[in-house]
Backbone as XML, in Angstrom:
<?xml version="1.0"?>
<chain id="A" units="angstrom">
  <residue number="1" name="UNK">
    <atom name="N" x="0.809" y="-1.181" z="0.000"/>
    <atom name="CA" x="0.000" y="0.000" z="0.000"/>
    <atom name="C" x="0.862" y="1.258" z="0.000"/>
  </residue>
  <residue number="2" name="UNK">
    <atom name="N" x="1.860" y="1.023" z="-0.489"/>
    <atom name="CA" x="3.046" y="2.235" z="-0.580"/>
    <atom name="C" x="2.299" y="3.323" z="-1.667"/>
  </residue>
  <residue number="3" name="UNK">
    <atom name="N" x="1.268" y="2.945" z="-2.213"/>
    <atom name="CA" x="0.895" y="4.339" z="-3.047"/>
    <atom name="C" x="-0.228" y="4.694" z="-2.642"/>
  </residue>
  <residue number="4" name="UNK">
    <atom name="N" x="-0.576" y="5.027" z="-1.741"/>
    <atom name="CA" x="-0.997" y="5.228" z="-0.407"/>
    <atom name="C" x="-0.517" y="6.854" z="0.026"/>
  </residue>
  <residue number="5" name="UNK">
    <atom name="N" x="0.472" y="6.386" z="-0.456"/>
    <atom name="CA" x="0.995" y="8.200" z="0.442"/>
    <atom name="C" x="1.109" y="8.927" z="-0.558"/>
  </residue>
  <residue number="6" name="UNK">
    <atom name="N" x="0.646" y="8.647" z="-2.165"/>
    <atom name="CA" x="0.606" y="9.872" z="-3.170"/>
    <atom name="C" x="-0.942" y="10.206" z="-3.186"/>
  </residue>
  <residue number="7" name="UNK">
    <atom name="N" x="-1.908" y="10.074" z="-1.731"/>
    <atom name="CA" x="-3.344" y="9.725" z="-1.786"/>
    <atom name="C" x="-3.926" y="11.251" z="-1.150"/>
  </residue>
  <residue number="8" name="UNK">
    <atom name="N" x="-4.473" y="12.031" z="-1.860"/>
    <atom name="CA" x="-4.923" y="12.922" z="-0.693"/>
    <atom name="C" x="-6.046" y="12.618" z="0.131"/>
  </residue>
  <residue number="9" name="UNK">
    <atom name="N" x="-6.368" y="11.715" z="0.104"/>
    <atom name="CA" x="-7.747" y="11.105" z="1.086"/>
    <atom name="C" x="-7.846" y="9.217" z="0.416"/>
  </residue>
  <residue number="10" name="UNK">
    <atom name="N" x="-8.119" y="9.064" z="2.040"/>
    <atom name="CA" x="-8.050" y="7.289" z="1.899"/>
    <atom name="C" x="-9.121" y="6.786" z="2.695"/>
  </residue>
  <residue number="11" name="UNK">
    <atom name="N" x="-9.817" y="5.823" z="2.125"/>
    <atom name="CA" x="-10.566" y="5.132" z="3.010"/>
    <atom name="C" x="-10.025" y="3.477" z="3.305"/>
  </residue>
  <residue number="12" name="UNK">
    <atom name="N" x="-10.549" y="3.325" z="4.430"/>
    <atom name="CA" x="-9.998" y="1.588" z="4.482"/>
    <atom name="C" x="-11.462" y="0.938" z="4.884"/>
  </residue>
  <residue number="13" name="UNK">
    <atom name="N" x="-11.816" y="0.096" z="4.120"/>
    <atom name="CA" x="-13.444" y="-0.734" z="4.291"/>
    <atom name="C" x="-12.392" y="-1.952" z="4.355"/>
  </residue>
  <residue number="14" name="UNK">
    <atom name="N" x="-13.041" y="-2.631" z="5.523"/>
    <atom name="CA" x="-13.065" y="-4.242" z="5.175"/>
    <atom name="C" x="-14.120" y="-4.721" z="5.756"/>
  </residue>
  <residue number="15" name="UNK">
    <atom name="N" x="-14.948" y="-5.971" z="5.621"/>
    <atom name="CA" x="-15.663" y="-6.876" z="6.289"/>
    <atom name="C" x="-17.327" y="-6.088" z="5.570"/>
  </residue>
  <residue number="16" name="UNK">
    <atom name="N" x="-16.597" y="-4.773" z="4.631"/>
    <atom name="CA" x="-17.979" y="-4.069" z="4.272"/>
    <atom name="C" x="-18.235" y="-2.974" z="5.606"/>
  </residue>
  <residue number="17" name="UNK">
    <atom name="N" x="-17.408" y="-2.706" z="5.982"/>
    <atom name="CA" x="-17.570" y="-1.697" z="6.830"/>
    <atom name="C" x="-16.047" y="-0.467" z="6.623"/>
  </residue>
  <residue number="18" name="UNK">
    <atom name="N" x="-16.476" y="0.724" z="6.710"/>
    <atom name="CA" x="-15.767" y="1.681" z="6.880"/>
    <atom name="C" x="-14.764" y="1.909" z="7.752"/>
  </residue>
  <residue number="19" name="UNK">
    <atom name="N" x="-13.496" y="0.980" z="7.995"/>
    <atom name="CA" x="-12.772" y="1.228" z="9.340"/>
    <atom name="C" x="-12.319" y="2.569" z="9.513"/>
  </residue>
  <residue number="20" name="UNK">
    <atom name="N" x="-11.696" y="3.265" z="8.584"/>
    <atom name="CA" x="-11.310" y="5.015" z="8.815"/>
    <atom name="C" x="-10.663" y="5.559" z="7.910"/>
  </residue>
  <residue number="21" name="UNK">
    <atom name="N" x="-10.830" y="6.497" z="7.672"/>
    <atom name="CA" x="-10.958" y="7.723" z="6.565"/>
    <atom name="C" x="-10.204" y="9.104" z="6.827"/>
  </residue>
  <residue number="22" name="UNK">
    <atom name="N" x="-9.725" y="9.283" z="5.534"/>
    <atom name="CA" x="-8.992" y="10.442" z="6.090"/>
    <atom name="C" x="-7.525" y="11.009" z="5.444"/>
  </residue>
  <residue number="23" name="UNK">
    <atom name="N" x="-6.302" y="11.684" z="5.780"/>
    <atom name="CA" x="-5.347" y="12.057" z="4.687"/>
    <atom name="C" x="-4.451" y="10.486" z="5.438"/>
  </residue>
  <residue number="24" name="UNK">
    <atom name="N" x="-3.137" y="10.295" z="4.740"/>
    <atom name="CA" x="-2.567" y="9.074" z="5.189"/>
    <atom name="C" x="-1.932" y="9.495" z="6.234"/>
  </residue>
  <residue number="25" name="UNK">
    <atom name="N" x="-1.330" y="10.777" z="6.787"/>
    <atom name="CA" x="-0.605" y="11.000" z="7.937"/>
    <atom name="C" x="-1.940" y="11.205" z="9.145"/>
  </residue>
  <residue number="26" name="UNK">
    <atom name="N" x="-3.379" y="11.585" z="8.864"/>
    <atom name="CA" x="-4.524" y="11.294" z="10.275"/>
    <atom name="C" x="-4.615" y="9.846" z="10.142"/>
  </residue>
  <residue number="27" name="UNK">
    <atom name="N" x="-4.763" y="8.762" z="9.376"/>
    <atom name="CA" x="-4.821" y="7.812" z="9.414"/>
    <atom name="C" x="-3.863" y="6.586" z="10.557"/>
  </residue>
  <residue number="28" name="UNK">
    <atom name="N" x="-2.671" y="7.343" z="9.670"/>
    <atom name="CA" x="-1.368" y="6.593" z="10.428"/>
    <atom name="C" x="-1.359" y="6.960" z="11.955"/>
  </residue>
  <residue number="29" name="UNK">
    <atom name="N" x="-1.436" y="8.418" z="12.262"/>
    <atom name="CA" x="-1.543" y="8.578" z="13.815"/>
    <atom name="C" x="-2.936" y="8.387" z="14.506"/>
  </residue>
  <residue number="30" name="UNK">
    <atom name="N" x="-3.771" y="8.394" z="14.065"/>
    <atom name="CA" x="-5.222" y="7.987" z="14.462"/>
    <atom name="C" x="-4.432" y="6.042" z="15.141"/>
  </residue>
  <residue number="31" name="UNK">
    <atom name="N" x="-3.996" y="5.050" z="14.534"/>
    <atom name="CA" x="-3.818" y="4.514" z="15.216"/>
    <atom name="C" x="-2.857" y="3.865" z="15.977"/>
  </residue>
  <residue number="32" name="UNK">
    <atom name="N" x="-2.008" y="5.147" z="16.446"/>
    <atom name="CA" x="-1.278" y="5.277" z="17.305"/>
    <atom name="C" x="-0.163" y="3.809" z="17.211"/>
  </residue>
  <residue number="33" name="UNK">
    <atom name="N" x="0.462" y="3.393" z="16.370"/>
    <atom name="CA" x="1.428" y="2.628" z="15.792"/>
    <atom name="C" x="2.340" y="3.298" z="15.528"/>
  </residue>
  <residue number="34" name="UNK">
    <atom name="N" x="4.138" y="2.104" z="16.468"/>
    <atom name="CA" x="5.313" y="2.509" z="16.118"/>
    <atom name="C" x="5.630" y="1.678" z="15.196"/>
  </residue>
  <residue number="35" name="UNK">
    <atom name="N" x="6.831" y="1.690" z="14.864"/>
    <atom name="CA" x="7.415" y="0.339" z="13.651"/>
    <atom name="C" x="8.594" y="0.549" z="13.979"/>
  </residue>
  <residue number="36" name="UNK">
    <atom name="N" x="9.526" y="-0.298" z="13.999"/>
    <atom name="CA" x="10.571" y="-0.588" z="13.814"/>
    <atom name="C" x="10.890" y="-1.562" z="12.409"/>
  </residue>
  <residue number="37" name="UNK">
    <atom name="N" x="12.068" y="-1.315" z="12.050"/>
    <atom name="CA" x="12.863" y="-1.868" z="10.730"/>
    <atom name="C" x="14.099" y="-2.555" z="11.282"/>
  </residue>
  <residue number="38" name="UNK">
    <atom name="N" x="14.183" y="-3.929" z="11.189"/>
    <atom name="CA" x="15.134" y="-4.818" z="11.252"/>
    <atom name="C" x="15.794" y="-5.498" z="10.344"/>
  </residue>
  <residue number="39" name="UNK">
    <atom name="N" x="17.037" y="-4.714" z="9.785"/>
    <atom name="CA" x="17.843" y="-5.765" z="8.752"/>
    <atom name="C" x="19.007" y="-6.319" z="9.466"/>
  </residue>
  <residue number="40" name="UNK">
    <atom name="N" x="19.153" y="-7.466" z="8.294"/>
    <atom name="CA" x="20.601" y="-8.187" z="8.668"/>
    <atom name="C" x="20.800" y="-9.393" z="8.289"/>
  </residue>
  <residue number="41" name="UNK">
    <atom name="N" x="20.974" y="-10.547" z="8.918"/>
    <atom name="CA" x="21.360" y="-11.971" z="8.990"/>
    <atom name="C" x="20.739" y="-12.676" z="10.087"/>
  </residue>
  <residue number="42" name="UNK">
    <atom name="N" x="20.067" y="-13.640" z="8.981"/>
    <atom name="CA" x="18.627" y="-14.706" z="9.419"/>
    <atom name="C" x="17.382" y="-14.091" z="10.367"/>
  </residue>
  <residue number="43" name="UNK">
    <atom name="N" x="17.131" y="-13.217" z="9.329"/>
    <atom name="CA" x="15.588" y="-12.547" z="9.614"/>
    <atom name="C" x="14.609" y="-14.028" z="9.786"/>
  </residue>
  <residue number="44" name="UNK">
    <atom name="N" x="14.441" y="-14.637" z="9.618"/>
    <atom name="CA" x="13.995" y="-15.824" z="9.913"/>
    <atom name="C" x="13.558" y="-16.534" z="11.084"/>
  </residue>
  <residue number="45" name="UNK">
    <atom name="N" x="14.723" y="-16.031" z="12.387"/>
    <atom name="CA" x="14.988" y="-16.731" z="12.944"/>
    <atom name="C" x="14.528" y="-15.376" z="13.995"/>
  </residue>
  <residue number="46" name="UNK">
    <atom name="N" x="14.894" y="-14.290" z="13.658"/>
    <atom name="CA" x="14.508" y="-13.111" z="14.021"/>
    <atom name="C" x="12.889" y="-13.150" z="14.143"/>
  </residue>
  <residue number="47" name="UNK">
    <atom name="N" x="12.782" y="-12.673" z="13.429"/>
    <atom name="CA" x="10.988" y="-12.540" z="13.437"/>
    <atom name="C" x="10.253" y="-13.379" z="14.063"/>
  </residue>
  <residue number="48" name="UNK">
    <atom name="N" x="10.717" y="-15.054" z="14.247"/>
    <atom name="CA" x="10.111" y="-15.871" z="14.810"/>
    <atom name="C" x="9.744" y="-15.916" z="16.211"/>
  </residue>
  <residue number="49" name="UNK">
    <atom name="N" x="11.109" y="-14.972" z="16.958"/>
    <atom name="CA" x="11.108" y="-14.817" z="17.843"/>
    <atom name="C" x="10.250" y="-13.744" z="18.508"/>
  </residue>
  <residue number="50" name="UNK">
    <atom name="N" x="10.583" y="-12.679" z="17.923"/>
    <atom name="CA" x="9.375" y="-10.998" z="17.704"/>
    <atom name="C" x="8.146" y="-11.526" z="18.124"/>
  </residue>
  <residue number="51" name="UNK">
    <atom name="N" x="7.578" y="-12.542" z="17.240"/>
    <atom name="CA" x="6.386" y="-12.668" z="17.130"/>
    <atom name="C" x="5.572" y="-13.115" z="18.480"/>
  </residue>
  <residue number="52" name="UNK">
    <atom name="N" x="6.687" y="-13.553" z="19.288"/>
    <atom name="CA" x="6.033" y="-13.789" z="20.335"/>
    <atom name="C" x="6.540" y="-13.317" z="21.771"/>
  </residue>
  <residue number="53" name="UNK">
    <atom name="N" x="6.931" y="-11.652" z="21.426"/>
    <atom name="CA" x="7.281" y="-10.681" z="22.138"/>
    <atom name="C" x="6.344" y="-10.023" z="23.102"/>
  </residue>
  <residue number="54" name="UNK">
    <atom name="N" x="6.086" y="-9.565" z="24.000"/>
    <atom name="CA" x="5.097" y="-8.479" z="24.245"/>
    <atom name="C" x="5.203" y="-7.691" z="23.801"/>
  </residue>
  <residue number="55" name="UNK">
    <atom name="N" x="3.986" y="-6.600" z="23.325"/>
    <atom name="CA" x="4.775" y="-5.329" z="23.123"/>
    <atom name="C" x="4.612" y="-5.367" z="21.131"/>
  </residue>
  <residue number="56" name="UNK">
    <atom name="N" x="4.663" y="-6.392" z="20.712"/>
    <atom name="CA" x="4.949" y="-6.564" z="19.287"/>
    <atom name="C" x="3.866" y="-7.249" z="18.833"/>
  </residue>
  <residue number="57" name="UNK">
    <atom name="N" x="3.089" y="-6.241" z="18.169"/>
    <atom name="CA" x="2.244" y="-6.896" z="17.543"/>
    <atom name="C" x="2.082" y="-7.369" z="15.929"/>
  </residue>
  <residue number="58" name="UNK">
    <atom name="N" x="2.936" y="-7.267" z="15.267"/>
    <atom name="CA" x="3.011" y="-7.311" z="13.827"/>
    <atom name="C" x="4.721" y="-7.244" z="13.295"/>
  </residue>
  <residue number="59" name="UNK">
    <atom name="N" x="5.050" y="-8.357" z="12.933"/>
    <atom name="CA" x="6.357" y="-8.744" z="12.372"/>
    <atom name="C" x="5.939" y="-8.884" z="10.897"/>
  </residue>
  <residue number="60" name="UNK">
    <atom name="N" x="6.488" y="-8.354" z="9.966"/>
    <atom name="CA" x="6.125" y="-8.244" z="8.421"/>
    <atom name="C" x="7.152" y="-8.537" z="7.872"/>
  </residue>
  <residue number="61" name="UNK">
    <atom name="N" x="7.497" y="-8.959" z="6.626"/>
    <atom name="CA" x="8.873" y="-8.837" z="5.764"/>
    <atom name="C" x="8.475" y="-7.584" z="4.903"/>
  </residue>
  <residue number="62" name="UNK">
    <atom name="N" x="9.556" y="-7.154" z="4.832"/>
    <atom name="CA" x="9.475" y="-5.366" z="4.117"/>
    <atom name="C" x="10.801" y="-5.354" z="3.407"/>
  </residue>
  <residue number="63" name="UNK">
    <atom name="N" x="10.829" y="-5.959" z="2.009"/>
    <atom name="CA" x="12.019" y="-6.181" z="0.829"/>
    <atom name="C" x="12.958" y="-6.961" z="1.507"/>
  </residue>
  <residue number="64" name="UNK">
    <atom name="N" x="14.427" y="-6.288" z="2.014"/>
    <atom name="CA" x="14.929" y="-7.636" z="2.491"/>
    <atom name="C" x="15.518" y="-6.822" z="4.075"/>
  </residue>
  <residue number="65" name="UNK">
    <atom name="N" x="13.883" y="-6.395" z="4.482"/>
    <atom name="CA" x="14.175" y="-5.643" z="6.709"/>
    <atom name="C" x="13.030" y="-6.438" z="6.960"/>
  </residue>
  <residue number="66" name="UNK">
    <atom name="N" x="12.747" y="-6.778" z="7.945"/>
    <atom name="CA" x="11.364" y="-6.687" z="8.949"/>
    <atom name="C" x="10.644" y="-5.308" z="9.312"/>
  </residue>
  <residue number="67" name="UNK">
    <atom name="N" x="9.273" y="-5.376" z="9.239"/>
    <atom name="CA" x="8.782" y="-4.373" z="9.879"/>
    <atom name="C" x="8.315" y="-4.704" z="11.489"/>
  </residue>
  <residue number="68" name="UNK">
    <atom name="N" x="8.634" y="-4.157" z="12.422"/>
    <atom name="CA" x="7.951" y="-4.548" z="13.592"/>
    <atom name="C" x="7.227" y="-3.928" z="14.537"/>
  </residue>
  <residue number="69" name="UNK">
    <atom name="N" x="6.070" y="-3.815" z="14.300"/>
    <atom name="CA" x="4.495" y="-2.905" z="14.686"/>
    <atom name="C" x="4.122" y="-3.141" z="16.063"/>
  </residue>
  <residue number="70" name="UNK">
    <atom name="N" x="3.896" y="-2.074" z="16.815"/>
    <atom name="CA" x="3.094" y="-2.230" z="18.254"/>
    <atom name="C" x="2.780" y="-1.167" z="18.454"/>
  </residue>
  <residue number="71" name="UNK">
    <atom name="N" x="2.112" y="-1.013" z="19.667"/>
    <atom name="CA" x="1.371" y="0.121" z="20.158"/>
    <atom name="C" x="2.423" y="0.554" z="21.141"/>
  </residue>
  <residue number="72" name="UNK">
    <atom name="N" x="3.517" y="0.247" z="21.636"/>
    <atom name="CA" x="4.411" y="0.482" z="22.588"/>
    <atom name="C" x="5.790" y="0.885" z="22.393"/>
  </residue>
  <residue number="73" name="UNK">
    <atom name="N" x="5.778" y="1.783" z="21.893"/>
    <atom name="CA" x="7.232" y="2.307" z="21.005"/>
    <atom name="C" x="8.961" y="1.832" z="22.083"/>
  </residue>
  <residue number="74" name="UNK">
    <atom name="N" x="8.590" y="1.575" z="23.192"/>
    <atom name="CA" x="9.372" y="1.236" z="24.380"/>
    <atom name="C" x="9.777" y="0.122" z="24.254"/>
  </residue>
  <residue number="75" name="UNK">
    <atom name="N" x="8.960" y="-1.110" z="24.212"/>
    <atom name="CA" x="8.640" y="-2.101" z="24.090"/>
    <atom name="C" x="9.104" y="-2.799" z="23.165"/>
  </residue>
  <residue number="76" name="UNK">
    <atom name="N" x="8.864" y="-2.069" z="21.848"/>
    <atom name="CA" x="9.515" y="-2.211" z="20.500"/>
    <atom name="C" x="10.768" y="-2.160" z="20.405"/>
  </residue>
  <residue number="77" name="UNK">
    <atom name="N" x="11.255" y="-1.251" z="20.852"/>
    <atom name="CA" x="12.599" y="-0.677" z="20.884"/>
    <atom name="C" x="13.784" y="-2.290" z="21.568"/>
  </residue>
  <residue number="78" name="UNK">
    <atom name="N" x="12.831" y="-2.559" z="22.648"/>
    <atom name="CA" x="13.658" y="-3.153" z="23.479"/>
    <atom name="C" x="13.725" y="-4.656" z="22.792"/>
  </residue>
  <residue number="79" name="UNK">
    <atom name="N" x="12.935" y="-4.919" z="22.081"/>
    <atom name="CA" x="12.365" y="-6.188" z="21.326"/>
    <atom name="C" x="13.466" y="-6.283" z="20.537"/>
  </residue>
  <residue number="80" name="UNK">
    <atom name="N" x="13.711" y="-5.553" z="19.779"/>
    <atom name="CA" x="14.216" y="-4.956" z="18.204"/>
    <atom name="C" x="15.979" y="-5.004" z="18.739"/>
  </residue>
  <residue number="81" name="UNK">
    <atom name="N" x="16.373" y="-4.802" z="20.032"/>
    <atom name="CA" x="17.413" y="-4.723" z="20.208"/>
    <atom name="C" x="18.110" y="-5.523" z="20.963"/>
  </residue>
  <residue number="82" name="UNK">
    <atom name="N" x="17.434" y="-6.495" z="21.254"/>
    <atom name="CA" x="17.662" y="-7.700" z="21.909"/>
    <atom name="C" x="18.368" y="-8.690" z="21.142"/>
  </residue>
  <residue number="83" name="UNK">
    <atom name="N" x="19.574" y="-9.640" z="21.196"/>
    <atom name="CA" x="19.765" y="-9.970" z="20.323"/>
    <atom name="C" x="19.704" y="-11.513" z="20.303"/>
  </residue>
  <residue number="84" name="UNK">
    <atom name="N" x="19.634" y="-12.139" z="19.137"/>
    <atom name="CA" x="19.055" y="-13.654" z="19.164"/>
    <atom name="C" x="19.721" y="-14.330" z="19.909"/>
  </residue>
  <residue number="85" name="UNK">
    <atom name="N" x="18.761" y="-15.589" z="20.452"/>
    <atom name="CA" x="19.911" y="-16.532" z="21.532"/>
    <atom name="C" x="20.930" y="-17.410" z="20.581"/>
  </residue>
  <residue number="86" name="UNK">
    <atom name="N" x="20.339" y="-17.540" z="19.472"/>
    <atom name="CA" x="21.578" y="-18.519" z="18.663"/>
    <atom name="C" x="21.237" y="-18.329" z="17.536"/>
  </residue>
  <residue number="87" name="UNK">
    <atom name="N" x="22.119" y="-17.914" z="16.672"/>
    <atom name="CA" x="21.739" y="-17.613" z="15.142"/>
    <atom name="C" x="22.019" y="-18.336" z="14.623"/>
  </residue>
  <residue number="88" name="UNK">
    <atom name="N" x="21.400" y="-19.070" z="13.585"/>
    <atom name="CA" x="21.463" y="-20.266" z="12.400"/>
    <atom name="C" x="22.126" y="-20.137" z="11.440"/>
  </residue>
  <residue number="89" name="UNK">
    <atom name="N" x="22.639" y="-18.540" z="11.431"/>
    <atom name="CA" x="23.820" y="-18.558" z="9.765"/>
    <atom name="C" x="24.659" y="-18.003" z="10.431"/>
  </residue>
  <residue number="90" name="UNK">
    <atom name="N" x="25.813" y="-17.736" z="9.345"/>
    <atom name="CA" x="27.100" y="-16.797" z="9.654"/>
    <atom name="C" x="26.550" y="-15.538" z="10.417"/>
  </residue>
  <residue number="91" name="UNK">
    <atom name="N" x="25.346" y="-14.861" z="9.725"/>
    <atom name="CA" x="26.109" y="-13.473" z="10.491"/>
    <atom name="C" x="24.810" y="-14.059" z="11.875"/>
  </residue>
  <residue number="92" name="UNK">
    <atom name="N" x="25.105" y="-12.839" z="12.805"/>
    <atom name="CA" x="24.682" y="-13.049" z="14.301"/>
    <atom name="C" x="24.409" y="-11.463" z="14.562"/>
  </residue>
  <residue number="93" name="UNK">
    <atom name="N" x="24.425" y="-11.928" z="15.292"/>
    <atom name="CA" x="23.567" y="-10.333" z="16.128"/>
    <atom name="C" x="23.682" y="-9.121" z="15.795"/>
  </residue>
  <residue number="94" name="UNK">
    <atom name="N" x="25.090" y="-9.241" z="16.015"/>
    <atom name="CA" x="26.295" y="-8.126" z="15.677"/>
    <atom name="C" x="25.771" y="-7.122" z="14.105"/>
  </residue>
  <residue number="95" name="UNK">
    <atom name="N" x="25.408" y="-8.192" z="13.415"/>
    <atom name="CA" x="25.360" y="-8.106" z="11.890"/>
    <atom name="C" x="24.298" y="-7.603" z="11.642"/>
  </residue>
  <residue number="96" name="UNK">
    <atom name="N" x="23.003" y="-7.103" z="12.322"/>
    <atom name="CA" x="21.777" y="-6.497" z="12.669"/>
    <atom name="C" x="21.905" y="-5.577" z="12.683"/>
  </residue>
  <residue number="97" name="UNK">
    <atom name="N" x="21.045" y="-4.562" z="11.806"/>
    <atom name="CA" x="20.850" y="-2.957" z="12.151"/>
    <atom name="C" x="19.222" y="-2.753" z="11.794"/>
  </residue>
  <residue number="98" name="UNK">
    <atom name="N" x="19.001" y="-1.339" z="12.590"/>
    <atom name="CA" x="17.960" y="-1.218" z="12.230"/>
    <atom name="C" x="16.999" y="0.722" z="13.113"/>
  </residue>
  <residue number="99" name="UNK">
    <atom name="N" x="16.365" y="0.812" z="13.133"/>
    <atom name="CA" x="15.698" y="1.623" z="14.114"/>
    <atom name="C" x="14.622" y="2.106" z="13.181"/>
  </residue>
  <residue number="100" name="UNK">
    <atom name="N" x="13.809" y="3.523" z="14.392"/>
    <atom name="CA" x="12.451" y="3.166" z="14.275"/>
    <atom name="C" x="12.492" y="3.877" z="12.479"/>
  </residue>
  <residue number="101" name="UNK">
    <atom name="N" x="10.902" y="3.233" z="12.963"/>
    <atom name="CA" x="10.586" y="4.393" z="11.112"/>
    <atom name="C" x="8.799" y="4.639" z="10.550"/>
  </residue>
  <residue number="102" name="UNK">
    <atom name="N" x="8.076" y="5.170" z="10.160"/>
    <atom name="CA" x="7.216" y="5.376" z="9.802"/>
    <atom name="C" x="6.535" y="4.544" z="9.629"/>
  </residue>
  <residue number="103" name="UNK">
    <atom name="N" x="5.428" y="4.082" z="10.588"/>
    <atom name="CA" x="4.366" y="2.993" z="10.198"/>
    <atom name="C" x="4.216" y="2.899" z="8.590"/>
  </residue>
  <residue number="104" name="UNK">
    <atom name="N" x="4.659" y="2.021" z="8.302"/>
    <atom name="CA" x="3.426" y="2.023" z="6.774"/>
    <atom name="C" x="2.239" y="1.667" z="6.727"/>
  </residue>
  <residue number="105" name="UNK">
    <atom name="N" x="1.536" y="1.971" z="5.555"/>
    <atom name="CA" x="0.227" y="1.291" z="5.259"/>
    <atom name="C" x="-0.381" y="0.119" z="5.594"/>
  </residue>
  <residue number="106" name="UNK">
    <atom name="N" x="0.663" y="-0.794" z="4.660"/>
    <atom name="CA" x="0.205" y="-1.864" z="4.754"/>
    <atom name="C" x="-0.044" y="-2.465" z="6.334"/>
  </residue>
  <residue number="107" name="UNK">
    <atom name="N" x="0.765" y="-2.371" z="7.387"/>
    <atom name="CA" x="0.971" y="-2.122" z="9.044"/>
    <atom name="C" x="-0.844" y="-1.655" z="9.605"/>
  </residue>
  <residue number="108" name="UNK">
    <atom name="N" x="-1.439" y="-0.510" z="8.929"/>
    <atom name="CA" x="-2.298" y="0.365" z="9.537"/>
    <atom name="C" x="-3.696" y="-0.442" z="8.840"/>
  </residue>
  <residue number="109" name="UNK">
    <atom name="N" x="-3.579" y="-1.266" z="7.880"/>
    <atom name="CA" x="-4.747" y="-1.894" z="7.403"/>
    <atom name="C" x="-4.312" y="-3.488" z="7.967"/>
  </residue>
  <residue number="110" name="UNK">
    <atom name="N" x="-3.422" y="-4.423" z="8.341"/>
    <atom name="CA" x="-3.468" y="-5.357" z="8.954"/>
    <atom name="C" x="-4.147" y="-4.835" z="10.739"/>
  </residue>
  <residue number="111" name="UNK">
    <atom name="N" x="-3.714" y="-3.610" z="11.165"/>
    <atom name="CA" x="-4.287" y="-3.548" z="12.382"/>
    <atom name="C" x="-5.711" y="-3.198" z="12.275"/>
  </residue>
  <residue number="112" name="UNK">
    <atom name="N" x="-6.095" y="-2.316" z="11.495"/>
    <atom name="CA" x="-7.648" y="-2.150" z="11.195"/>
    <atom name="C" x="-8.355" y="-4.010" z="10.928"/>
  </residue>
  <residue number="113" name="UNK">
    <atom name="N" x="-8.320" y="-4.494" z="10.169"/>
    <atom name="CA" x="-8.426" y="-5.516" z="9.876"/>
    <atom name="C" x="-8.389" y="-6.687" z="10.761"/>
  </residue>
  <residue number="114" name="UNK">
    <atom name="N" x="-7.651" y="-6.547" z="12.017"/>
    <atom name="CA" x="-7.830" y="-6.985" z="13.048"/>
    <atom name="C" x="-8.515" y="-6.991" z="14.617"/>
  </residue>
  <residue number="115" name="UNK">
    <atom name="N" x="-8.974" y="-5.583" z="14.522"/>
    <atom name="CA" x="-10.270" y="-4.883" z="14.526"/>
    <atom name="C" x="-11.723" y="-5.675" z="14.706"/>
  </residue>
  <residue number="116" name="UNK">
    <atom name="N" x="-11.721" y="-6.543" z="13.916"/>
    <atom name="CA" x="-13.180" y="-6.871" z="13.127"/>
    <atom name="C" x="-13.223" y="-8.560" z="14.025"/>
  </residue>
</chain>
């Protein structure tokens, strides 16, 4: 939903209902979502773990980072910087970068969507 932000007004319907409306930056802060971006070596093994973080509600693949969505920008942070107990390839922890960054779309219609 990256073309999304060339939108001057957006609606998001699912289930046949109107979840919310509006320019993409009231949208995005209307529901109060951080993200974090995690690249590196064995996102795989990464995300698996995220997913069952507190604090983290949405682990995505986003080209070749993770996106990682919550309502707890703290939380996130601390998730995101934690580093794996045992990594399955060459690179390891070390080899990880990342920090926060702009909810995207696609992020703000999986949480609407979950909603329902």
């Amino acid at each position: 939903m990256d073309e999304a932000e060339r939108c001057h007004k957006l609606a998001y319907i699912a289930y046949g209902r109107l979840m919310a409306q509006g320019t993409a930056e009231e949208i995005i802060a209307g529901q109060k979502l951080a993200t974090w971006e995690v690249s590196g070596g064995d996102l795989s093994a990464v995300a698996e773990r995220l997913r069952g973080t507190p604090g983290v509600e949405q682990v995505a693949a986003f080209g070749s980072a993770l996106h990682v969505t919550g309502r707890e920008p703290a939380a996130l942070e601390a998730a995101c910087a934690r580093p794996s107990p045992a990594p399955t390839s060459r690179a390891g922890p070390r080899d990880r970068s990342g920090g926060r960054v702009h909810p995207p779309h696609r992020a703000v219609g999986r949480q609407l969507r979950a909603k329902e």
